[in-house]
Legacy VTK file of the C-alpha trace (Angstrom):
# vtk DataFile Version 3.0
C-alpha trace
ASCII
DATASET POLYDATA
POINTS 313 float
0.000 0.000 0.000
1.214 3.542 -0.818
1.368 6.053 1.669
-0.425 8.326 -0.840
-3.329 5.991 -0.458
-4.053 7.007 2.973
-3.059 10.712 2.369
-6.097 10.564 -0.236
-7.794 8.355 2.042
-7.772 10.968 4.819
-8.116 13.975 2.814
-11.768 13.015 1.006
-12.932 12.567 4.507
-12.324 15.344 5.379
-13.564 17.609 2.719
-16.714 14.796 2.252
-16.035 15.223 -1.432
-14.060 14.083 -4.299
-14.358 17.355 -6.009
-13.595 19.228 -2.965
-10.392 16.798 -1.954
-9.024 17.058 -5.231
-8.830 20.080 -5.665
-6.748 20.264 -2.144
-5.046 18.240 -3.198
-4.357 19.628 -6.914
-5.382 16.300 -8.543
-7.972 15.578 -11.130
-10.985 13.729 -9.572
-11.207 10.706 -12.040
-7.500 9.620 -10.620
-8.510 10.108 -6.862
-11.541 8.027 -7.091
-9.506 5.138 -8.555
-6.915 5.262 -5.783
-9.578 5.284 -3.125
-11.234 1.989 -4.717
-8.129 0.572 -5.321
-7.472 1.346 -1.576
-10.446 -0.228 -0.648
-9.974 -3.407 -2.855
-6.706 -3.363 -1.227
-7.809 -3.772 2.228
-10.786 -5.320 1.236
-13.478 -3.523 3.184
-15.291 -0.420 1.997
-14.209 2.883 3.164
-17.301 5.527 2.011
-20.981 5.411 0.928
-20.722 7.103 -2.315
-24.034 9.514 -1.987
-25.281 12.670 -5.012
-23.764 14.895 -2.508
-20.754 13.213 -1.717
-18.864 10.633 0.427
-19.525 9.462 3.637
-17.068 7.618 5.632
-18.369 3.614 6.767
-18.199 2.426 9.851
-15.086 0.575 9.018
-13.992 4.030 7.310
-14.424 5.720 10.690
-12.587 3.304 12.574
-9.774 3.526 9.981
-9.549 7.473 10.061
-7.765 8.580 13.086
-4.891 5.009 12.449
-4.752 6.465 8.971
-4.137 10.187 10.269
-1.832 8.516 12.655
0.782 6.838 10.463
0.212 10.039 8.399
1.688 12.031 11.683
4.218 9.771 12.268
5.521 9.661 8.539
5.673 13.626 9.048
7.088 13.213 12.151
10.375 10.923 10.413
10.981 12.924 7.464
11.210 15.778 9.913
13.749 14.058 12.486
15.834 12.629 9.483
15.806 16.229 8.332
16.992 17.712 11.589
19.692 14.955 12.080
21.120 15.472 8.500
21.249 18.879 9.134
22.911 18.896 12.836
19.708 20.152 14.328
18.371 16.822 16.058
19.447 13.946 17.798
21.518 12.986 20.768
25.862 13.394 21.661
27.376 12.192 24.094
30.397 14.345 24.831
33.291 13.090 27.562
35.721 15.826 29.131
38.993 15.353 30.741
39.893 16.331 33.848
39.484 20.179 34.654
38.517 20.758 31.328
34.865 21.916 32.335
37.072 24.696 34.283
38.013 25.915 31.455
35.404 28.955 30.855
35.067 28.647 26.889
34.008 24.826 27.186
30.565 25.129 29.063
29.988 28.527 27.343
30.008 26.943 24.085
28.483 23.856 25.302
25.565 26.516 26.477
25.466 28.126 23.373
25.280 24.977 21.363
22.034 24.023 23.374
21.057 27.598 21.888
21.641 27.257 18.409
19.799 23.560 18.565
17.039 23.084 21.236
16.010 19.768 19.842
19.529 18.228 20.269
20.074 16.448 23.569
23.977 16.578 24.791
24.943 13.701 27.697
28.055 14.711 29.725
31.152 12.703 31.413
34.055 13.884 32.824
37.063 11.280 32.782
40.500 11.198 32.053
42.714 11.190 28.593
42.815 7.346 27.822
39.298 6.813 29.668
37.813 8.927 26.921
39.900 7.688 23.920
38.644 4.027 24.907
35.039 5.902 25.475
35.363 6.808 22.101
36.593 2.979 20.487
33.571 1.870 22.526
31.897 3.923 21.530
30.224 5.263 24.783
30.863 8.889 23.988
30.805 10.595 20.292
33.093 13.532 20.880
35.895 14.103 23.795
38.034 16.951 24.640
40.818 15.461 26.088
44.664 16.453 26.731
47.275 15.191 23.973
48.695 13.136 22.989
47.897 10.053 23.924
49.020 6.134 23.446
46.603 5.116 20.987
45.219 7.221 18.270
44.381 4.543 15.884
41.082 4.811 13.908
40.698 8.503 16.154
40.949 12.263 14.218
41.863 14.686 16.474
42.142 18.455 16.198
43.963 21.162 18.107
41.986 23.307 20.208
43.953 25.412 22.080
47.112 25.582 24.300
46.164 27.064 28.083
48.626 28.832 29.909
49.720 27.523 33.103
50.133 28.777 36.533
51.930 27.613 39.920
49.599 27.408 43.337
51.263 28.047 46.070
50.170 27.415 49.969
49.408 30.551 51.864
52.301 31.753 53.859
54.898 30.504 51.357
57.807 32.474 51.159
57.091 33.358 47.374
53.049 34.496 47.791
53.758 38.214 47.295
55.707 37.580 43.954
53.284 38.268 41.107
55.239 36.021 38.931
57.598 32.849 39.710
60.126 30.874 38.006
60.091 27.425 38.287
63.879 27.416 39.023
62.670 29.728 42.391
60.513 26.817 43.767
62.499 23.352 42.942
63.323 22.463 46.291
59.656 22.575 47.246
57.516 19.790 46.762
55.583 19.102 43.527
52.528 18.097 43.461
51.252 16.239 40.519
49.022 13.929 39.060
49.680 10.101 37.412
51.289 10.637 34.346
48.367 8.026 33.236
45.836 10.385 33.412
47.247 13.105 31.090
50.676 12.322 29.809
51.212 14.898 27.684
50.196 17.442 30.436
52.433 15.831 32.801
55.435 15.498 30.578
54.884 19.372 29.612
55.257 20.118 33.342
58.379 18.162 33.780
59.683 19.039 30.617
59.690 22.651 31.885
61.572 22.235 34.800
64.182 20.682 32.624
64.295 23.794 30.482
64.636 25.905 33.847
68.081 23.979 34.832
66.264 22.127 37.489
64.602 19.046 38.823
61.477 18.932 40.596
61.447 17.680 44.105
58.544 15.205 43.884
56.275 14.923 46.115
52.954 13.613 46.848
50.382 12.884 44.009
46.601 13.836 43.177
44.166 11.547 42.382
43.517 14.272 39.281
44.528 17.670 37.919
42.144 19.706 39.714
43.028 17.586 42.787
45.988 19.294 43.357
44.719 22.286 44.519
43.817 21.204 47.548
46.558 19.311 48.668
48.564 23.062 48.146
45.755 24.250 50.237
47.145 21.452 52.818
50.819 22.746 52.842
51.732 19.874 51.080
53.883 21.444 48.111
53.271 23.336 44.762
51.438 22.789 41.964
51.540 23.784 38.457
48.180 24.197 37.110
46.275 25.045 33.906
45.095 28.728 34.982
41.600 28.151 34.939
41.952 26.210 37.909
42.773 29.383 39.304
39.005 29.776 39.502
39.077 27.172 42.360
38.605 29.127 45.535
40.546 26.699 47.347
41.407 28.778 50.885
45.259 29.292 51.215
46.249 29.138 47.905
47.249 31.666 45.875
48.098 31.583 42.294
50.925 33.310 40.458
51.837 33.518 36.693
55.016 31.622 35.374
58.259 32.873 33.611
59.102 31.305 30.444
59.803 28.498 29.880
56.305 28.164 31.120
54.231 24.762 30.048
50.665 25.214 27.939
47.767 22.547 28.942
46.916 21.438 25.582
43.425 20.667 24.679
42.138 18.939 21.582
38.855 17.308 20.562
38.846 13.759 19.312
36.419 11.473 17.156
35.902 8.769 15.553
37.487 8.455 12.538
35.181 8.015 9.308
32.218 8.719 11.663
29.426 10.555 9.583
27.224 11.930 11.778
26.321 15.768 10.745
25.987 16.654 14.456
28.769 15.747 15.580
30.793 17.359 13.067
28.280 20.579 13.438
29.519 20.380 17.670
33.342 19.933 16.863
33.128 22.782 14.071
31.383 25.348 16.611
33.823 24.327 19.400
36.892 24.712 17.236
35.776 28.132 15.845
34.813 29.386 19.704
38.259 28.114 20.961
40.370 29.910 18.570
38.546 33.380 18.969
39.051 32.471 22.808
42.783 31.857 22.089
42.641 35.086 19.840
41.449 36.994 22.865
44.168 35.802 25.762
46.472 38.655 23.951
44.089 40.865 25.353
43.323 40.012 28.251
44.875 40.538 31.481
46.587 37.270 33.058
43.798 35.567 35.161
40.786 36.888 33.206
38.436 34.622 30.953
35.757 36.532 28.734
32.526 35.372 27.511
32.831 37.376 24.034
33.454 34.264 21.839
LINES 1 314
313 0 1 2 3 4 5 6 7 8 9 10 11 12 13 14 15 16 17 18 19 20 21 22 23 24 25 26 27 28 29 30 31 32 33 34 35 36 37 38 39 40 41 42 43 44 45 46 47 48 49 50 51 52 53 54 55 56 57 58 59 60 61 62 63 64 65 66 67 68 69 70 71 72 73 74 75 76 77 78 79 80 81 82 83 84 85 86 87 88 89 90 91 92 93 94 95 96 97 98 99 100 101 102 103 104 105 106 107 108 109 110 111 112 113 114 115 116 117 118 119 120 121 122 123 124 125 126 127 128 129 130 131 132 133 134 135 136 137 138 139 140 141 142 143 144 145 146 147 148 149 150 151 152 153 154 155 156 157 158 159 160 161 162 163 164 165 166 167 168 169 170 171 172 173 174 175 176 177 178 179 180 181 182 183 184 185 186 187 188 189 190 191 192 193 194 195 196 197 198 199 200 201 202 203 204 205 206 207 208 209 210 211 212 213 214 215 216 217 218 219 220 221 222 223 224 225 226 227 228 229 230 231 232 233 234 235 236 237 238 239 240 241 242 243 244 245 246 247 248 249 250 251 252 253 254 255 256 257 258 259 260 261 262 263 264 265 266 267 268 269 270 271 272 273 274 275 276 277 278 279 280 281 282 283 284 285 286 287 288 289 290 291 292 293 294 295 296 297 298 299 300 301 302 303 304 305 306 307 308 309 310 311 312
């Protein structure tokens, strides 16, 4: 059975006419009434009393009527959805973040926006780490992740630079150093650093240590955090310093203060990964407004004084 069938089915009873349905629905009326018989031979009942005046719906016809205008809805309904999805308006992402990354002012604020430009898209949430989300992603569990490069397996992954955060050191209130708008990592290598597993963000981690290097010193490790924004409080304890993307400095973590670092100073990296091949127009739709809002954030830093974030993507 054509769908037209019950388009034509529902549209002469409505109008109670031939003449009257087909002209709404710009069709000559010889045609019509053959697809309504054939409809009716079809299903093999009888779907109007043909009357001088015009057509009146059966019993069986009025049972049919509101299944018919039904299917008719949800037809309308699917073209509509496959529409949306084709066109990034509709459907459902899953999006993981790695650790302190919601911090980071431009990700929620585009995230927020995003639910702006498309009400009818649904967006699911995790925070994990680096090689959590990458396996998230093989799953797949998520669709998207902003994570922090690079990591041990990009195979069947594409992955694209967002932007490179500058870093600052927390320091425990009290410390010799506090009053010192900016530090030099050379200035606090006999005090205790406090990181997290390299595990959870190698790249991150390596930039830290790779920075000390370039300063003509080693760290003096000390104890770690179960994440990146868990260092802050363990500063907050006395228990070392920590160098820390610098929207962590948003963290009012009591006893910490937070001071800009002299070159060489590390950058937290962030990037957005995905599935390779994957062709799902919202997806790419999310990654492409993410990647345009994180350069004009970039863009803006210049600007900007050291701890401030703006809203004017």
């Amino acid at each position: 059975m054509d769908i037209r069938h019950l388009r034509y089915f529902v549209t002469v009873a409505e109008h109670g006419s031939i003449t009257h349905a087909a002209e709404a629905l710009g069709i000559e009326q010889p045609p019509l009434s053959q697809q309504i018989r054939q409809l009716e031979r079809n299903l093999g009942v009888t779907l109007f009393e043909r009357q001088t005046r015009g057509m009146k719906l059966t019993e069986i016809g009025e049972v049919l009527l509101p299944r018919a205008r039904t299917i008719l809805d949800l037809q309308a309904q699917f073209l509509s959805t496959a529409e949306g999805l084709a066109r990034g308006e509709r459907g459902h992402i899953r999006v993981g973040l790695a650790g302190a990354v919601p911090l980071l002012p431009v990700i929620p604020l585009t995230i927020r926006r995003f639910r702006e430009m498309a009400p009818d898209v649904t967006l699911s949430l995790e925070e994990s780490n680096t090689p959590a989300l990458c396996a998230a992603l093989h799953e797949p569990s998520v669709d998207i992740a902003i994570i922090r490069p690079p990591f041990t397996d990009p195979s069947r992954l594409s992955v694209f630079h967002l932007l490179d955060e500058p870093t600052v050191i927390a320091l425990p209130r009290g410390h010799r150093l506090a009053k010192e708008p900016v530090i030099s990592l050379d200035m606090v290598a006999d005090d205790p650093l406090i990181i997290f597993p390299r595990e959870l963000g190698p790249g991150f981690h390596d930039a830290i240590l790779s920075a000390y290097q370039l300063a003509g010193v080693t760290p003096t490790m000390g104890q770690q955090a179960p994440q990146i924004a868990g260092t802050v409080p363990l500063v907050a304890a006395g228990l070392g310093v920590s160098v820390v993307p610098r929207s962590l400095s948003q963290i009012h973590a009591g006893g910490v203060t937070f001071h800009a670092i002299s070159e060489p100073a590390p950058r937290a990296t962030l990037a957005v990964a995905i599935r390779t091949g994957q062709n799902m127009p919202l997806v790419t739709r999310f990654v492409t407004v993410l990647r345009t809002a994180c350069r004009k954030w970039e863009q803006r830093q210049h600007d900007t004084a050291p701890f401030a974030d703006s809203e004017n993507l």
